[in-house]
PDB file as gemmi writes it, atoms N, CA and C in Angstrom:
CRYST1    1.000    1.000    1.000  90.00  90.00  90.00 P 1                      
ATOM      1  N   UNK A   1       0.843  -1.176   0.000  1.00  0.00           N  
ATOM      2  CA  UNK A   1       0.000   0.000   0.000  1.00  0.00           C  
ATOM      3  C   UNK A   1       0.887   1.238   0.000  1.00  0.00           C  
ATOM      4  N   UNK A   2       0.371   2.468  -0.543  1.00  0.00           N  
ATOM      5  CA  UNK A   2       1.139   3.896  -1.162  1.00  0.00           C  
ATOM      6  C   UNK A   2       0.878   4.460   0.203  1.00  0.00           C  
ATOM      7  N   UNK A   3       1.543   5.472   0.880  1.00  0.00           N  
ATOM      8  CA  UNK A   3       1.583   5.970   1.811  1.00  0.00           C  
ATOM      9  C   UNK A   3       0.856   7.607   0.767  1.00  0.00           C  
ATOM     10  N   UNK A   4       0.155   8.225   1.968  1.00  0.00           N  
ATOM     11  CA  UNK A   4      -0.488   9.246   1.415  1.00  0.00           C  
ATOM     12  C   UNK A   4       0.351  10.612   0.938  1.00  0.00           C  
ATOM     13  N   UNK A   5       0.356  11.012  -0.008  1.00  0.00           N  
ATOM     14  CA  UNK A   5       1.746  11.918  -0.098  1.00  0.00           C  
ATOM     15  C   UNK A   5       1.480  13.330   0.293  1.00  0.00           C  
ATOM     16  N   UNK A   6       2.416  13.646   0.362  1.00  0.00           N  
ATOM     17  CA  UNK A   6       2.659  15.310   1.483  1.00  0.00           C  
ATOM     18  C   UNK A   6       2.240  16.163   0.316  1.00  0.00           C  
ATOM     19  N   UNK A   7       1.699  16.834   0.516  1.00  0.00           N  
ATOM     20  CA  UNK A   7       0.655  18.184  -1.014  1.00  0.00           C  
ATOM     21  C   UNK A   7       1.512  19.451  -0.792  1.00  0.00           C  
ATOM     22  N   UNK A   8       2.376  19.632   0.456  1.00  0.00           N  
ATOM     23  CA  UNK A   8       2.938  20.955   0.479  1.00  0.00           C  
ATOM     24  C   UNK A   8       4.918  20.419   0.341  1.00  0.00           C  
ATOM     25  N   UNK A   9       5.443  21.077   0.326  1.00  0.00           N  
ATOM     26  CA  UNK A   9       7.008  20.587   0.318  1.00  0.00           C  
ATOM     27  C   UNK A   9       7.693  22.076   0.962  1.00  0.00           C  
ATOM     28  N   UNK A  10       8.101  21.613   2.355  1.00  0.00           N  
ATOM     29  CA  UNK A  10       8.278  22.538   3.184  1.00  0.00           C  
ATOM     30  C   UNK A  10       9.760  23.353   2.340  1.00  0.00           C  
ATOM     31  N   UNK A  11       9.320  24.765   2.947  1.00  0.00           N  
ATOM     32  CA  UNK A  11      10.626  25.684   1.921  1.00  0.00           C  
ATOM     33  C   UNK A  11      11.905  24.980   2.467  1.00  0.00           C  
ATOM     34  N   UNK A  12      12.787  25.336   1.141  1.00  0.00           N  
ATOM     35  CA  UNK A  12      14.523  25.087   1.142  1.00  0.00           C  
ATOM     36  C   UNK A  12      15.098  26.048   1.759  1.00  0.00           C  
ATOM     37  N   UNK A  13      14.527  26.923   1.748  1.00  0.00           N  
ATOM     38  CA  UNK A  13      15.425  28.082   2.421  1.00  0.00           C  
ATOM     39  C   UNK A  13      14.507  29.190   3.048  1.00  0.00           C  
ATOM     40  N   UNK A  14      14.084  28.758   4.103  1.00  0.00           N  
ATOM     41  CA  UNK A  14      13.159  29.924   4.880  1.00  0.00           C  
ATOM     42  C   UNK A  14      13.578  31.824   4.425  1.00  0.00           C  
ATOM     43  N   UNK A  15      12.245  32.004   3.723  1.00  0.00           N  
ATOM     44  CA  UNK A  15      12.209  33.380   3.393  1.00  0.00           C  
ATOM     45  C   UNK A  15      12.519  34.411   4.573  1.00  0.00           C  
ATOM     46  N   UNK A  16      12.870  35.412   4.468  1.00  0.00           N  
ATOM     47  CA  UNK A  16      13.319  37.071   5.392  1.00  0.00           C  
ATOM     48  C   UNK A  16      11.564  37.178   5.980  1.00  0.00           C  
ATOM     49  N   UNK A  17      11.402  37.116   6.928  1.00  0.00           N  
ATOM     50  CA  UNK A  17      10.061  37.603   7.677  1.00  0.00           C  
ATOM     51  C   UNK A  17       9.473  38.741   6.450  1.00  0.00           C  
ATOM     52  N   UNK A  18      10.530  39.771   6.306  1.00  0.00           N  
ATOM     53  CA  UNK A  18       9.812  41.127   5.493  1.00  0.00           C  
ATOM     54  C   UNK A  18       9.763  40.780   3.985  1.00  0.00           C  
ATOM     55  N   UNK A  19      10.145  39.636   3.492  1.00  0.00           N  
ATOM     56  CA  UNK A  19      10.239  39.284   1.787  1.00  0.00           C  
ATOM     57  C   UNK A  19       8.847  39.408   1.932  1.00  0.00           C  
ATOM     58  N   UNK A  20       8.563  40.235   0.367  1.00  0.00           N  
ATOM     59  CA  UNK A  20       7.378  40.486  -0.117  1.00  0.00           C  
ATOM     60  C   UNK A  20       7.797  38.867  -1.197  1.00  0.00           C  
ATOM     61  N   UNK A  21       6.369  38.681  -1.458  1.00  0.00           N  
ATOM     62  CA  UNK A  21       6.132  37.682  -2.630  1.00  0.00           C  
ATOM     63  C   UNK A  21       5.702  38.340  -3.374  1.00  0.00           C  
ATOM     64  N   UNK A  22       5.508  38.580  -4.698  1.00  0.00           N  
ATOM     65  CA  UNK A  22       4.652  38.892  -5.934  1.00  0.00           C  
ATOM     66  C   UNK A  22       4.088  37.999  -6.886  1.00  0.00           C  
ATOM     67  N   UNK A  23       3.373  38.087  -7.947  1.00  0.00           N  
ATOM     68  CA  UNK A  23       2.441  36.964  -8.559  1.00  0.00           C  
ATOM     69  C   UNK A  23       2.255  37.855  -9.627  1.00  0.00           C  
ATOM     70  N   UNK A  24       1.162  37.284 -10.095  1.00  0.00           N  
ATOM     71  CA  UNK A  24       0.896  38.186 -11.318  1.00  0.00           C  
ATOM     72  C   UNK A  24      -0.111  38.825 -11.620  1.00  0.00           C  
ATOM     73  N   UNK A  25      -0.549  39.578 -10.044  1.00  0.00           N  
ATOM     74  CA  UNK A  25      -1.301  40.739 -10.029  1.00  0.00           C  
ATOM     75  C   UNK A  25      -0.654  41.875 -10.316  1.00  0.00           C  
ATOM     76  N   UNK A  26       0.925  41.347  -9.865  1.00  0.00           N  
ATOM     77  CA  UNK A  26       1.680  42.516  -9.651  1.00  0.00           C  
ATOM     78  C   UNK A  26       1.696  43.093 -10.420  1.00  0.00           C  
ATOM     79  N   UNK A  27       1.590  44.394 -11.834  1.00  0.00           N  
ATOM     80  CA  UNK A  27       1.997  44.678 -12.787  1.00  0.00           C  
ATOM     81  C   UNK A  27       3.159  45.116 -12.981  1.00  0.00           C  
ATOM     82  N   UNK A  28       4.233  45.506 -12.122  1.00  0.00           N  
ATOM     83  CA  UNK A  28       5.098  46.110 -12.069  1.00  0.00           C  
ATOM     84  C   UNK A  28       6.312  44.951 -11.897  1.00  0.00           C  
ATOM     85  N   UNK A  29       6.291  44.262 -11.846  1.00  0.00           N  
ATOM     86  CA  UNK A  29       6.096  42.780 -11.888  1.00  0.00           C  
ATOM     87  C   UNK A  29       6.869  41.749 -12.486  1.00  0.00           C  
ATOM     88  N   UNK A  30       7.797  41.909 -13.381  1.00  0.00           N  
ATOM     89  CA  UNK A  30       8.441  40.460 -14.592  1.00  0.00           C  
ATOM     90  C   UNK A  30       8.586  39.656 -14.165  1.00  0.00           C  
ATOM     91  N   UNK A  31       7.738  38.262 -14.634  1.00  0.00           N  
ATOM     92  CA  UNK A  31       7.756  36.909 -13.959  1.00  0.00           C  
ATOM     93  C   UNK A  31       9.018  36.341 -14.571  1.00  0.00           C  
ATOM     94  N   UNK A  32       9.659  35.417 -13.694  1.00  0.00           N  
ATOM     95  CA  UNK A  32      10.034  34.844 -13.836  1.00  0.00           C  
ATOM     96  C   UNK A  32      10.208  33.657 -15.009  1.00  0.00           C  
ATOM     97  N   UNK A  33      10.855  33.544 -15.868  1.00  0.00           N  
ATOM     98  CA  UNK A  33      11.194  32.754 -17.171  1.00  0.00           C  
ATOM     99  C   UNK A  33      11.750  31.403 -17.107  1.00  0.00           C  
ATOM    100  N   UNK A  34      11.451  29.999 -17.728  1.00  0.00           N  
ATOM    101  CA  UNK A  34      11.994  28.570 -17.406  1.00  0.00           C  
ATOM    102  C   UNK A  34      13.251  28.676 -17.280  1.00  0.00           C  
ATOM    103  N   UNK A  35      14.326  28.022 -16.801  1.00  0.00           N  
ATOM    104  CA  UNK A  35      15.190  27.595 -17.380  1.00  0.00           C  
ATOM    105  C   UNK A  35      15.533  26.213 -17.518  1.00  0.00           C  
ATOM    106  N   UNK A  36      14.634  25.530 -16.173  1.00  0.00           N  
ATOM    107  CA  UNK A  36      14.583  24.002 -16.241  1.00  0.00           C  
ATOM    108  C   UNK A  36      13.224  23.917 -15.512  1.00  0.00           C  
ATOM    109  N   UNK A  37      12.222  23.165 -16.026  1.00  0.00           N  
ATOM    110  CA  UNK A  37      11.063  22.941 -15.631  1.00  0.00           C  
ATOM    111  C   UNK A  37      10.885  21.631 -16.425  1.00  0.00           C  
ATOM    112  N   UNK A  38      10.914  20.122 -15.811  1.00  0.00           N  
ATOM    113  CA  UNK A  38      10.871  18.946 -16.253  1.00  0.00           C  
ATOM    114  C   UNK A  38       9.613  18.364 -15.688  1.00  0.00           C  
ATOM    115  N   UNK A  39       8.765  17.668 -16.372  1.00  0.00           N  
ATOM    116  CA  UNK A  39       7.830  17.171 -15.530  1.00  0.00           C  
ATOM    117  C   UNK A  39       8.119  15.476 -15.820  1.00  0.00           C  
ATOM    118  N   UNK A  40       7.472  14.632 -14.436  1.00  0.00           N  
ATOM    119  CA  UNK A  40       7.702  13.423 -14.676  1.00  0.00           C  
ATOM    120  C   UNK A  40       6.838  13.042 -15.363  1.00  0.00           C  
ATOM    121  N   UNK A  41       7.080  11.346 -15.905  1.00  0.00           N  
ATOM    122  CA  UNK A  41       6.788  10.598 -16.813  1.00  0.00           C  
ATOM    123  C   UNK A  41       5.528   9.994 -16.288  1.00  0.00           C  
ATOM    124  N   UNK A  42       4.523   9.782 -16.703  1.00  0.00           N  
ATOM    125  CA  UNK A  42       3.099   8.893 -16.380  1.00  0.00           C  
ATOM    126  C   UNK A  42       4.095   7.545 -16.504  1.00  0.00           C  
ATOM    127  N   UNK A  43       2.839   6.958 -16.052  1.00  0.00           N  
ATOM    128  CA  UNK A  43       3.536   5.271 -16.060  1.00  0.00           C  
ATOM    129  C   UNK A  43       2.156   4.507 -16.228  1.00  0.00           C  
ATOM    130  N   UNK A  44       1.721   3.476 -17.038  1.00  0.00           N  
ATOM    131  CA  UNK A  44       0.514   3.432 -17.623  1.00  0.00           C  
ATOM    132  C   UNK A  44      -0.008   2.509 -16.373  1.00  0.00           C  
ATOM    133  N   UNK A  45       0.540   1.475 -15.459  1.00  0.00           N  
ATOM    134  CA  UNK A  45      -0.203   1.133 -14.469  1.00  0.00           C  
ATOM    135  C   UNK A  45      -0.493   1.874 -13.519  1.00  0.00           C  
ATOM    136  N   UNK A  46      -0.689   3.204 -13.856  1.00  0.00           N  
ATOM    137  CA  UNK A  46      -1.399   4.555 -13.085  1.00  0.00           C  
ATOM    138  C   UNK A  46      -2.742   4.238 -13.396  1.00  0.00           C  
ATOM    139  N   UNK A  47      -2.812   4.074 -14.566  1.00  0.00           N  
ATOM    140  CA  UNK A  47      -4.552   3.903 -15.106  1.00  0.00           C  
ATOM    141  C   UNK A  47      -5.118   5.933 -14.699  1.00  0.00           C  
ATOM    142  N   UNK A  48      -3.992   6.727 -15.487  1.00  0.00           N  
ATOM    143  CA  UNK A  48      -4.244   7.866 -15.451  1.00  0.00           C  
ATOM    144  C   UNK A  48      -4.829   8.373 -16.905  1.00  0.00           C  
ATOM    145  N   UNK A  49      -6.092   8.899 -16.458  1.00  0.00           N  
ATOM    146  CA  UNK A  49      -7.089   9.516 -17.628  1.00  0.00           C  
ATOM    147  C   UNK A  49      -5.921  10.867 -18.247  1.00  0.00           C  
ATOM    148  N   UNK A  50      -6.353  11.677 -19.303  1.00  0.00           N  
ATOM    149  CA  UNK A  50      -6.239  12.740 -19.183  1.00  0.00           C  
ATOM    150  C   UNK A  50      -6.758  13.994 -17.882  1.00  0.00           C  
ATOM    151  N   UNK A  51      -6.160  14.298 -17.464  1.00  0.00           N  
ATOM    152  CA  UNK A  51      -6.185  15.288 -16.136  1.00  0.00           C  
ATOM    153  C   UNK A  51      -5.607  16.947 -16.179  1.00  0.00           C  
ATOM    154  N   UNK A  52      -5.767  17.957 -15.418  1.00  0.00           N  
ATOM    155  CA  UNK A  52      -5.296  19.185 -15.513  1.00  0.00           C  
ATOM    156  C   UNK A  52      -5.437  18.890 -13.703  1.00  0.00           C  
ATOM    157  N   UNK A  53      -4.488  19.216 -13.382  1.00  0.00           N  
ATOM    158  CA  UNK A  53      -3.879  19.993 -12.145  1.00  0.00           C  
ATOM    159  C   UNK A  53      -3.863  21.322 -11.638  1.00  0.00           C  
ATOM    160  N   UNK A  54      -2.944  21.718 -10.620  1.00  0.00           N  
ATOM    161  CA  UNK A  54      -2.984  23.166 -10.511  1.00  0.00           C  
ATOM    162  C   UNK A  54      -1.360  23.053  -9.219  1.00  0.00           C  
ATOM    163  N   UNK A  55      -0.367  23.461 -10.021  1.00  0.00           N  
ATOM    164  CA  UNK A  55       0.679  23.398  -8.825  1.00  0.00           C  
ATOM    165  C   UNK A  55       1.020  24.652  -9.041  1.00  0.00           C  
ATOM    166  N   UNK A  56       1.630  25.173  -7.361  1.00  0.00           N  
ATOM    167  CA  UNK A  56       1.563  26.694  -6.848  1.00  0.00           C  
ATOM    168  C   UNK A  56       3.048  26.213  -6.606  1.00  0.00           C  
ATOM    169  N   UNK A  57       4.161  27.413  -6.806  1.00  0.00           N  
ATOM    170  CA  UNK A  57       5.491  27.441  -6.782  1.00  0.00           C  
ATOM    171  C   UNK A  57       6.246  28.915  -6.092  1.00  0.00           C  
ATOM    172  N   UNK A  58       7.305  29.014  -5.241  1.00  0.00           N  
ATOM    173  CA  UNK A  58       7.491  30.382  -4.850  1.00  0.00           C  
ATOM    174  C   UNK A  58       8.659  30.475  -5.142  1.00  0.00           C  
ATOM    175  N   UNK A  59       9.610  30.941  -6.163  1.00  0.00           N  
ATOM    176  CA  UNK A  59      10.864  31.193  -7.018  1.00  0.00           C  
ATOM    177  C   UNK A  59      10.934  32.421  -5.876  1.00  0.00           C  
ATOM    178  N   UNK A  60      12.389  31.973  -5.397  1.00  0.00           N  
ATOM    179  CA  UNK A  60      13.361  32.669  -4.636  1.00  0.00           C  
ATOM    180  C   UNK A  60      14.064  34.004  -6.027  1.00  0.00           C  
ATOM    181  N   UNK A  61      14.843  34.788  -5.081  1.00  0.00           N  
ATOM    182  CA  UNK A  61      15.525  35.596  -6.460  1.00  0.00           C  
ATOM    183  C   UNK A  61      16.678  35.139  -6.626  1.00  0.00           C  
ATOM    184  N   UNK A  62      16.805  34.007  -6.564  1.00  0.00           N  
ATOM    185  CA  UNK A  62      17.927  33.291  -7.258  1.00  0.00           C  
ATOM    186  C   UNK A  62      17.560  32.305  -8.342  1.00  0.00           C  
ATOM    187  N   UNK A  63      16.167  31.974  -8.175  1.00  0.00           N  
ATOM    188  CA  UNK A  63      15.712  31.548  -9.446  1.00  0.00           C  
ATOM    189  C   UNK A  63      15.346  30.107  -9.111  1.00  0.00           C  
ATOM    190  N   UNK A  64      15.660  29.604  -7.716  1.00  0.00           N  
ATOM    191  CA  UNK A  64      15.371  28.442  -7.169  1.00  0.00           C  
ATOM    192  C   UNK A  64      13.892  28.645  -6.551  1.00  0.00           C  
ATOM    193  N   UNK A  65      13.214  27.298  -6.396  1.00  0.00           N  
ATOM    194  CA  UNK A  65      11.657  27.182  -6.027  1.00  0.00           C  
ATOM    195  C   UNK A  65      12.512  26.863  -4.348  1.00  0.00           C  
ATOM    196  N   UNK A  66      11.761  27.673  -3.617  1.00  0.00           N  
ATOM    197  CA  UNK A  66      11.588  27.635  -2.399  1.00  0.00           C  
ATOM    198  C   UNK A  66      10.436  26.650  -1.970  1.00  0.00           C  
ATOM    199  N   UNK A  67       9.361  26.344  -1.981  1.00  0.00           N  
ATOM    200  CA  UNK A  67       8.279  25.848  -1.659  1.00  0.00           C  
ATOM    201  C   UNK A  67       7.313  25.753  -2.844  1.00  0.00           C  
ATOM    202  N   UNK A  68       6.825  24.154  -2.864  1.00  0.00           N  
ATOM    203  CA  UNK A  68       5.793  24.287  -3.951  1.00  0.00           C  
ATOM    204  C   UNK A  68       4.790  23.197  -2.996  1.00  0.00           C  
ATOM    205  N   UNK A  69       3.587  23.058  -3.979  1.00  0.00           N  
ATOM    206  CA  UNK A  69       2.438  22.844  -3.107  1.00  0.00           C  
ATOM    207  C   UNK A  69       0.972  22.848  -4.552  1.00  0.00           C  
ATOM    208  N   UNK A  70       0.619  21.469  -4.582  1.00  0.00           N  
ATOM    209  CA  UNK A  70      -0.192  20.954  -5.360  1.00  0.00           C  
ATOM    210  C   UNK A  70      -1.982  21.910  -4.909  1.00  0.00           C  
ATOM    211  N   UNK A  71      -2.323  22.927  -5.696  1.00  0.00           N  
ATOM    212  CA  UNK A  71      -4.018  22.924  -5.405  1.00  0.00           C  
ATOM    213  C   UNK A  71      -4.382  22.321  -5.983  1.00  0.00           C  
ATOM    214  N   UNK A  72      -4.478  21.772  -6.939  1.00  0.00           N  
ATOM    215  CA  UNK A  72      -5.254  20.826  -7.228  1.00  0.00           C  
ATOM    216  C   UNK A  72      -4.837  19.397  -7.911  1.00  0.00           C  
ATOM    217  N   UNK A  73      -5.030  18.534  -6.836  1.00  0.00           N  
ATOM    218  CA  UNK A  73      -4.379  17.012  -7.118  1.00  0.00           C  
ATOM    219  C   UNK A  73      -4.744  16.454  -8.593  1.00  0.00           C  
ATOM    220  N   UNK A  74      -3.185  16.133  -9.078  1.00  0.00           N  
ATOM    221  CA  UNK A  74      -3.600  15.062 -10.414  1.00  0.00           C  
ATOM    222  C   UNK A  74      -3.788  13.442 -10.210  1.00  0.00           C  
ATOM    223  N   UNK A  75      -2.927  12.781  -9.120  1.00  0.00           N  
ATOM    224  CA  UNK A  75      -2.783  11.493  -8.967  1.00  0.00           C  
ATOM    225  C   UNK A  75      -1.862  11.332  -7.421  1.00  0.00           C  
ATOM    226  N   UNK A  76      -2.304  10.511  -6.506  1.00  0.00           N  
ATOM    227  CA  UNK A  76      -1.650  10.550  -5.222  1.00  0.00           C  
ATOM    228  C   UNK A  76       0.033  10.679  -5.628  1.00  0.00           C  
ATOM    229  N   UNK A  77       0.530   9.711  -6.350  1.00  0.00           N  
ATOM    230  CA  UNK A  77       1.679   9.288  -7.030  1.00  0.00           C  
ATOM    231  C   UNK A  77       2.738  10.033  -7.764  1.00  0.00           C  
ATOM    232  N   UNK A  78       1.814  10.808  -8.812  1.00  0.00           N  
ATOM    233  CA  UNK A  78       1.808  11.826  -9.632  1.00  0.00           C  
ATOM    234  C   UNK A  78       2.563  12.959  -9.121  1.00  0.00           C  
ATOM    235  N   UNK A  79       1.468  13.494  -7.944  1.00  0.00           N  
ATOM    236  CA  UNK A  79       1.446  14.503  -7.303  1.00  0.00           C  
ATOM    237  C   UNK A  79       2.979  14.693  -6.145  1.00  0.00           C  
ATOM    238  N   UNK A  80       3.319  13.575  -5.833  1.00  0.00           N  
ATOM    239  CA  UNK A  80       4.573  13.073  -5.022  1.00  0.00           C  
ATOM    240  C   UNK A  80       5.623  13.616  -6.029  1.00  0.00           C  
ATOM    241  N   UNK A  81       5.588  13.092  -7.352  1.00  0.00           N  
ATOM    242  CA  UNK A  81       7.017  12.937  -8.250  1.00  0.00           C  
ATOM    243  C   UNK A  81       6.637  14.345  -8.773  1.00  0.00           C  
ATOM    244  N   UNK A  82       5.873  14.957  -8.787  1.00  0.00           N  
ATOM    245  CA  UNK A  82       6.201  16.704  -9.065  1.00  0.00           C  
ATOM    246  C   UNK A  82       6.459  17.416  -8.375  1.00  0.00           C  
ATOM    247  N   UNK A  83       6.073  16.869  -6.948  1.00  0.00           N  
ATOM    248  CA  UNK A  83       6.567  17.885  -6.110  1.00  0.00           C  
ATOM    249  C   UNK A  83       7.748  18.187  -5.758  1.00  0.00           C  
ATOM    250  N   UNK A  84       8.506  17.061  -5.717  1.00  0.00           N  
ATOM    251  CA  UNK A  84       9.787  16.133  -5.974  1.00  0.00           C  
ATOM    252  C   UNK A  84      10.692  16.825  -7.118  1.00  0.00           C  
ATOM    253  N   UNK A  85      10.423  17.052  -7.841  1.00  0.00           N  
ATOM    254  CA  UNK A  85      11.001  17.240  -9.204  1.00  0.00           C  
ATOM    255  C   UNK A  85      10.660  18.823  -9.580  1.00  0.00           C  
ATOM    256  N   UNK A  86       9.667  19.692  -8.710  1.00  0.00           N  
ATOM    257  CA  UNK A  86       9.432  20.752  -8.723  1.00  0.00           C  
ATOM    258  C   UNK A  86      11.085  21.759  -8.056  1.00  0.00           C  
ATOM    259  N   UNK A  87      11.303  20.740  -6.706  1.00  0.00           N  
ATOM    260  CA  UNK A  87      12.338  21.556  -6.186  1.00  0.00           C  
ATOM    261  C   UNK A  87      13.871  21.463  -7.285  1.00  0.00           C  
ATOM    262  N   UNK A  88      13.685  20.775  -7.819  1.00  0.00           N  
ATOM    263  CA  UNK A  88      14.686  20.606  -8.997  1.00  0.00           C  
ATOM    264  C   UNK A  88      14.775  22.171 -10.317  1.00  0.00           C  
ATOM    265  N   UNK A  89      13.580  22.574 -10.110  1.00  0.00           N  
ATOM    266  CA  UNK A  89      13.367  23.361 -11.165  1.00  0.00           C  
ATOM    267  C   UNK A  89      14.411  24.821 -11.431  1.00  0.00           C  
ATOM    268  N   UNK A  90      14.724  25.382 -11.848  1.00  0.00           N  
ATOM    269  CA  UNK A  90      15.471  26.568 -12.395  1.00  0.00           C  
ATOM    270  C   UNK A  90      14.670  27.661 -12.733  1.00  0.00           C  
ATOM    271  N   UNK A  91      14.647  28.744 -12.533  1.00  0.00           N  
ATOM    272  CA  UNK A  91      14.219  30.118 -13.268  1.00  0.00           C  
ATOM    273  C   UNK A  91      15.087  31.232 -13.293  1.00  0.00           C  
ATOM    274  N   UNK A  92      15.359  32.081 -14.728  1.00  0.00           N  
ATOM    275  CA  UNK A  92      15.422  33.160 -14.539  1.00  0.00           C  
ATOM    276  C   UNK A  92      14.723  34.077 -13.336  1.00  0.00           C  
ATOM    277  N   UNK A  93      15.010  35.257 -12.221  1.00  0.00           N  
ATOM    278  CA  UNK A  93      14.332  35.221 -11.363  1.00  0.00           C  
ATOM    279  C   UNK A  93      13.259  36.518 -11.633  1.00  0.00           C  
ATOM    280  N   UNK A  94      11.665  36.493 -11.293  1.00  0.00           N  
ATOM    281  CA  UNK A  94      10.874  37.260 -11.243  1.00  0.00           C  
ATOM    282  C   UNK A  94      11.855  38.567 -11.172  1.00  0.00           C  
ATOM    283  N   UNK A  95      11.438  39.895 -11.417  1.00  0.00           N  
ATOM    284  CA  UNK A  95      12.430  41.325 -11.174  1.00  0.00           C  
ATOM    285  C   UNK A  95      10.944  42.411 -11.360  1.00  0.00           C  
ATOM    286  N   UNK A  96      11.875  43.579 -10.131  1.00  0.00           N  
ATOM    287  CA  UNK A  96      10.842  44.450  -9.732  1.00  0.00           C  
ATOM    288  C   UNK A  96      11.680  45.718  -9.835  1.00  0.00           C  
ATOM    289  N   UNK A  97      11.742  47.002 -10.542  1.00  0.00           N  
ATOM    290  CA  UNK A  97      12.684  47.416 -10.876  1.00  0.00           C  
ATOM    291  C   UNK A  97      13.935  47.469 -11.390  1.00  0.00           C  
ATOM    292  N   UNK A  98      13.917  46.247 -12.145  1.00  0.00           N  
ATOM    293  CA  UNK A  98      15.812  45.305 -12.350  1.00  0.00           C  
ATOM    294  C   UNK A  98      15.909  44.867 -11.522  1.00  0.00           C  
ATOM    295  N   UNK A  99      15.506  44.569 -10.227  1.00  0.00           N  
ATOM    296  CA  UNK A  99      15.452  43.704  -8.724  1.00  0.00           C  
ATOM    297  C   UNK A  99      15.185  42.338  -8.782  1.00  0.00           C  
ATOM    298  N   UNK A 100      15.694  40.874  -8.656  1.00  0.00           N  
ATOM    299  CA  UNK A 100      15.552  40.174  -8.490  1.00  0.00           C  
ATOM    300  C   UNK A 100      14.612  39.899  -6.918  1.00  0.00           C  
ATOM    301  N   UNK A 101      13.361  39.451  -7.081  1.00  0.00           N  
ATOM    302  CA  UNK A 101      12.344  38.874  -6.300  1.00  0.00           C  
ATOM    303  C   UNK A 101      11.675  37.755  -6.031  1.00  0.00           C  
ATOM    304  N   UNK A 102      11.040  37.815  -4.580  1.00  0.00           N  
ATOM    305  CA  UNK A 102      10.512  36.316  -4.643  1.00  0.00           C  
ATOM    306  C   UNK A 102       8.880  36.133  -5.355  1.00  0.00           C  
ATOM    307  N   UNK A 103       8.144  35.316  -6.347  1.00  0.00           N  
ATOM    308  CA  UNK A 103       7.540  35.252  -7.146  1.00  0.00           C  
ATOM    309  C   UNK A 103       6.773  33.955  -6.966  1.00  0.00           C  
ATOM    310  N   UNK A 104       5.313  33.949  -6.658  1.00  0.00           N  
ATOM    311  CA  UNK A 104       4.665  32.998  -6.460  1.00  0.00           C  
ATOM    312  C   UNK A 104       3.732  32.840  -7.914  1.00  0.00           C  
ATOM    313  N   UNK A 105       3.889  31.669  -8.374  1.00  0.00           N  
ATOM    314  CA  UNK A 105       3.549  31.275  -9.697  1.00  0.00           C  
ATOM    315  C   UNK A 105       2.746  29.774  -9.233  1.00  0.00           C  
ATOM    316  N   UNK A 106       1.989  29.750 -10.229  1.00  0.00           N  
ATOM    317  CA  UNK A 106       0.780  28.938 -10.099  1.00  0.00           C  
ATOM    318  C   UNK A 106       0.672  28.396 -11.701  1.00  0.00           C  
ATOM    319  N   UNK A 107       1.044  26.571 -11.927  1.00  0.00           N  
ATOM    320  CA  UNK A 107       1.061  26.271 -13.305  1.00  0.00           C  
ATOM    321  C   UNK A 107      -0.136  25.456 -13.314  1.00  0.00           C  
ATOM    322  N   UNK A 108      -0.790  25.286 -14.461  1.00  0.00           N  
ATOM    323  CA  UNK A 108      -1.442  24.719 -14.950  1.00  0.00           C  
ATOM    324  C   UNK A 108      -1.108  22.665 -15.427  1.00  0.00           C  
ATOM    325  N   UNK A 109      -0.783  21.890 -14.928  1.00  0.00           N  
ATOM    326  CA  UNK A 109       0.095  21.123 -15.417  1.00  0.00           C  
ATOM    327  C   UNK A 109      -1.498  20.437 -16.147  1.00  0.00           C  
ATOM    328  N   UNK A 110      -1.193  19.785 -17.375  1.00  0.00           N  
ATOM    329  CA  UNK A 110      -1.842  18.724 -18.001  1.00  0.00           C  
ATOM    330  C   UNK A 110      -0.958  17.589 -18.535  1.00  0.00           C  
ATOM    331  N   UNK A 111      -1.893  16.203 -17.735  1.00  0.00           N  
ATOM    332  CA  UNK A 111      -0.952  15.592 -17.918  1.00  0.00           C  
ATOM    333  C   UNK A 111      -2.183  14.306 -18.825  1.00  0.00           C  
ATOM    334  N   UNK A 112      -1.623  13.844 -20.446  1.00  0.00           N  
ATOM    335  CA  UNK A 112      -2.145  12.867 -20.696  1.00  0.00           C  
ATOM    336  C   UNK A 112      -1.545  11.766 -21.109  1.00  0.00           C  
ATOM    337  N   UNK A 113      -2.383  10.250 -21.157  1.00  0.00           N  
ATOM    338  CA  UNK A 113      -1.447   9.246 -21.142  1.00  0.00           C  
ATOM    339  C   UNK A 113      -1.310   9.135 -22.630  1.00  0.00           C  
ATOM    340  N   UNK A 114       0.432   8.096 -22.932  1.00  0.00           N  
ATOM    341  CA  UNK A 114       0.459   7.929 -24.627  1.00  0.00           C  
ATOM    342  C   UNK A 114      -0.229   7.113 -25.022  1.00  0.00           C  
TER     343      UNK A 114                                                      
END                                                                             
């Protein structure tokens, strides 16, 4: 039996009490750009339909994900190996005046089987 998997992935590097986050209300704002964003592989004894997700990410201004955190579950399993593979990720970093910032981004993942 699968042990139930953790939906939040506690931060790598605890943020400054006063770090503002920004998103993309901000207008003033430049999000942050890929530089490595890999998603894992389905595996067909998932017996995974086509699905859309919703994973929330907080890019440090170094371009590293500090904390990410599934809203909306694709697969108990699934959801483990992205979260997993989320802290792996790379970005150019969000910037607020030419300022490198911390940037809470929210992806859309769709994931279907071959």
């Amino acid at each position: 039996m699968l042990a139930a998997p953790a939906t939040n992935v506690a931060p790598a590097t605890p943020a400054p009490a006063d770090a503002e986050t920004f998103d993309v209300d901000d207008a003033d704002v430049v999000a942050p750009t890929s530089v490595r964003q890999e998603m894992p592989q389905l595996r067909p004894e998932w017996n995974i339909t086509a699905m859309r997700g919703l994973l929330e990410v907080v890019i440090n201004p170094d371009g590293r994900v500090d904390a990410a955190a599934m809203r909306r579950s694709i697969h108990p399993i699934y959801d483990r190996m992205l979260l997993h593979e989320a802290r792996l990720w790379r970005y150019s970093p969000a910037t607020r005046n030419g300022t490198p910032v911390r940037y809470r981004k929210v992806i859309e993942v769709v994931v279907t089987p071959r």
